[in-house]
C-alpha positions in Angstrom: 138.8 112.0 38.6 137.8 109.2 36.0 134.9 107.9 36.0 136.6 104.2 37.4 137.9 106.1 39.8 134.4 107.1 41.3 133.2 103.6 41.2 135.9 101.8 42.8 135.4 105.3 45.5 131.8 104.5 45.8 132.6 100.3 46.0 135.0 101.0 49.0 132.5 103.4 51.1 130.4 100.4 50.8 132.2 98.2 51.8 133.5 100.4 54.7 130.0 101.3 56.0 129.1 97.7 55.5 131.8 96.7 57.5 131.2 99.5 60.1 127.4 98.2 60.2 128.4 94.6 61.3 130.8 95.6 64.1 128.2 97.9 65.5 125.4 95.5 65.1 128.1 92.0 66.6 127.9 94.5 69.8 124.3 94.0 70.6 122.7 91.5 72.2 119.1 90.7 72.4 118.2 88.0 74.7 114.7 86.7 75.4 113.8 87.8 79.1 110.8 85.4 80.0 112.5 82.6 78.1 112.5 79.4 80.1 116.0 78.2 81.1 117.2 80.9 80.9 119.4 82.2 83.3 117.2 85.1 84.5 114.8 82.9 84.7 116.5 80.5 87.3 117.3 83.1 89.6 114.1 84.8 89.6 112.6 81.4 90.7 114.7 81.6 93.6 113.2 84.9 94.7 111.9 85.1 98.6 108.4 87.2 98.9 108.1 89.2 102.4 104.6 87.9 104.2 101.7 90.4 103.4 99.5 92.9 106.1 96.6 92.9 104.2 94.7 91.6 101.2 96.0 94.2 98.7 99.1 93.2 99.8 98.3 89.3 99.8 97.0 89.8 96.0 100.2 91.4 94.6 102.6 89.1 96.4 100.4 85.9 95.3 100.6 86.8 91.7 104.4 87.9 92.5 105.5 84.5 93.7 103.3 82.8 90.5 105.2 85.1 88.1 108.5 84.7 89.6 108.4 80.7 90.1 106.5 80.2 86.5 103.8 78.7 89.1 106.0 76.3 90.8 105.4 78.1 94.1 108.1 80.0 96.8 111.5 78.3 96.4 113.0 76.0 99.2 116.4 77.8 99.3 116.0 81.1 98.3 118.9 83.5 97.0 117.3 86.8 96.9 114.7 88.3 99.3 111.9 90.8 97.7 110.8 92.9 100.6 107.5 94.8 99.6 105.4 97.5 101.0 102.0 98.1 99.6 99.9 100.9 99.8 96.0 101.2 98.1 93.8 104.0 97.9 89.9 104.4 96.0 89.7 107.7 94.9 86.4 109.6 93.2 86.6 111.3 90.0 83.4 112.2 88.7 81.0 113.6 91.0 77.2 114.2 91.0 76.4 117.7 91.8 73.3 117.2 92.4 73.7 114.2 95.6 77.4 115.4 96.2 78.5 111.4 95.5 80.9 110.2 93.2 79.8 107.9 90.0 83.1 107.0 89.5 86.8 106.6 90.1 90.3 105.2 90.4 91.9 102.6 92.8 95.5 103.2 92.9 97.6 100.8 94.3 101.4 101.3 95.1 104.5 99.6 96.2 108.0 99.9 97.4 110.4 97.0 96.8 113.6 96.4 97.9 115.4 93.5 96.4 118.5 91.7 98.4 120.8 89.1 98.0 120.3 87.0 101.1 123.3 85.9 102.0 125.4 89.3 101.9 122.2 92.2 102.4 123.4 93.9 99.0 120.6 95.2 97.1 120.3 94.8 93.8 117.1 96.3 92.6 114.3 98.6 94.6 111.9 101.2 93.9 108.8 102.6 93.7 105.9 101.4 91.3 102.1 102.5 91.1 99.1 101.2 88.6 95.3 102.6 89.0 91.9 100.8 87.6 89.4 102.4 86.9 85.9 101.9 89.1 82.6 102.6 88.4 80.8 103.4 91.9 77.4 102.2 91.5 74.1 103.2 94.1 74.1 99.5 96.0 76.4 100.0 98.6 77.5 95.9 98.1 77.5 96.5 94.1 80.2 99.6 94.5 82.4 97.5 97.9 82.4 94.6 95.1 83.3 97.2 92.7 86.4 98.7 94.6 87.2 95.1 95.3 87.3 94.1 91.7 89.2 97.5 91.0 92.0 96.6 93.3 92.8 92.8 92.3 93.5 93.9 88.4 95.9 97.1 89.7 97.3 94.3 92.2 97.9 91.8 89.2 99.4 94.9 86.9 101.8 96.0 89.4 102.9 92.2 89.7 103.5 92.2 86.3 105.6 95.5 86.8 107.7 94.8 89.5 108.4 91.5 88.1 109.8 92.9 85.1 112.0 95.6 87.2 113.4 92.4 89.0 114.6 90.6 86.1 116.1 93.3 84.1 118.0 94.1 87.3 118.9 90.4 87.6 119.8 90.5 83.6 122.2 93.5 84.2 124.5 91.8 86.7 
């Protein structure tokens, strides 16, 4: 084989790879998911948040609705009802040995969602999420209570921020 030969060889792999290179990039697709007007975005702002039993609860489905809506508040028709069950526990991690307390620990909070198009019951997303904080328990009984507290409304915020995220890439998929 002539050295000619070898280049036009070498020219034409190129080329072919090249080409192989653009079809397999012209099949993705990256799309912005928190873009404004976007569709996502539209029919996560016509999300439905069940009512809350408690003030863990109330914290991660106030921050839900913010995140959902972009702030605008729960829609007026909604298309898609988010059905949420939230669980929290304080649990103590480093313990004194010598007064048998703990110094410190973990709040974990948890949730079940179950996502649903209103108007037929088909679900289109659910699942089960779970964030911790970590707490520092001081000796003032009202210091650590404010502590736990404090400890619950950032997990309650993170998971938010979680299952919000679940809820549009399921909404981005169909």
């Amino acid at each position: 084989m002539s050295s000619s030969d070898r280049t036009v060889l070498k020219r034409s792999v190129r080329i072919a790879a090249g080409l192989a290179l653009v079809v397999l990039l012209a099949g993705c697709q990256v799309r912005p998911l928190h873009s404004t007007g976007s569709a996502v975005g539209s029919e996560l702002a016509s999300v439905s948040v069940s009512e809350s039993r408690d003030r863990v609860e109330q914290q991660v489905r106030n921050h839900l609705v913010f995140l959902l809506a972009g702030g605008a508040g729960e829609p007026a028709s909604a298309t898609y009802q988010l059905d949420l069950n939230v669980a929290s526990r304080t649990v103590g991690a480093l313990l004194n040995i010598r007064t048998d307390m703990a110094r410190a620990g973990r709040v974990v909070v948890s949730a079940d969602y179950n996502l649903a198009r209103i108007d037929t019951g088909e679900t289109v997303a659910s699942g089960k999420r779970s964030t911790l904080s970590p707490v520092d328990f001081p000796v003032q009984e009202f210091a650590k209570l404010r502590a736990i507290r404090d400890a619950e409304n950032r997990a309650a915020r993170e998971l938010a921020e979680i299952i919000r995220a679940d809820i549009a890439a399921a909404l981005a998929r169909r």
